[in-house]
C-alpha positions in Angstrom: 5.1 -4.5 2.6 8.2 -1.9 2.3 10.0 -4.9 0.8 7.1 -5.0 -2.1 7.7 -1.3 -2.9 4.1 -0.6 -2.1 2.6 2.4 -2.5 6.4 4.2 -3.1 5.1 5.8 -6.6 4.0 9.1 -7.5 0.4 7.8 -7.8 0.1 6.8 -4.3 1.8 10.2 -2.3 -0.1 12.1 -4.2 -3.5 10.5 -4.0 -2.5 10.4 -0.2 -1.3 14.2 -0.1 -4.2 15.4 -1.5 -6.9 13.3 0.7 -5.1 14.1 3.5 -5.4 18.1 2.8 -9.2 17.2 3.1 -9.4 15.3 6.3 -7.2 18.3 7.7 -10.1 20.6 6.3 -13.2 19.0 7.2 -11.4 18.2 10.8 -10.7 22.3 10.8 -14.3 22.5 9.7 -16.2 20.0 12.8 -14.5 22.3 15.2 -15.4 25.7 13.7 -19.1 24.1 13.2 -18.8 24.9 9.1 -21.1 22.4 7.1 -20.1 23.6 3.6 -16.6 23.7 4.4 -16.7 19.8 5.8 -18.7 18.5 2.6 -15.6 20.7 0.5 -13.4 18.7 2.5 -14.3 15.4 1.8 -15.3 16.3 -1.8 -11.2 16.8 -1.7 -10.7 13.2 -0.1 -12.7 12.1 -3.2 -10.9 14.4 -5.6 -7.2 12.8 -4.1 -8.6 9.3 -4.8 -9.6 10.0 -8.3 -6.2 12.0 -8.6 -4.4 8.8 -7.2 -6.2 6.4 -9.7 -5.8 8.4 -12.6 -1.8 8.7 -12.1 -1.6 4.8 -11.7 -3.4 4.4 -15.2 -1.6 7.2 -16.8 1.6 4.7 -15.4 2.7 6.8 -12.3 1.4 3.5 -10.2 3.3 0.0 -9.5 4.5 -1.5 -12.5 3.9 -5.2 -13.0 6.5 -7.7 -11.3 8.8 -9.0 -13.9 9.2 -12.3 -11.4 5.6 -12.6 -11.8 4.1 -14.4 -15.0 -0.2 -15.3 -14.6 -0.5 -18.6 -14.7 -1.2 -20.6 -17.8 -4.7 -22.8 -18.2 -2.4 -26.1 -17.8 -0.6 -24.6 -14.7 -4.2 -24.0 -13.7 -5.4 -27.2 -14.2 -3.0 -29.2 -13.4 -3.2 -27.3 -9.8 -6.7 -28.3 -9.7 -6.1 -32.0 -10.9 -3.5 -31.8 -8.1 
């Protein structure tokens, strides 16, 4: 996977970054028996996906492949003909 680049963009460590600040605060929060403080915590974990997913479509994510082209409908069926 390294060799794909995956998840190296800005997106992706800080939709990581942010989620794992919640699991470290709703972990805190089972020990110290705190019911509003774990349901802030994984409302966090939420907030850092949504974070994540709006960086990727502002273009913070993985770009397109330049080595990859979608396949045309005669490539396609020709593959199914095939």
């Amino acid at each position: 996977m390294a060799a794909a680049a995956h998840g190296h963009t800005p997106a992706a460590w800080t939709g990581v970054v942010i989620a794992f600040v919640g699991f470290c605060v709703s972990g805190v929060a089972m020990i110290i028996p705190n019911v509003v403080l774990v349901i802030a915590g994984l409302a966090v974990v939420l907030i850092g996906g949504v974070v994540g997913k709006a960086m990727s479509m502002a273009g913070m994510g993985k770009q397109p492949s330049k080595n990859f082209a979608p396949a045309t409908t005669e490539e396609r069926s020709a593959v199914a003909a095939g």
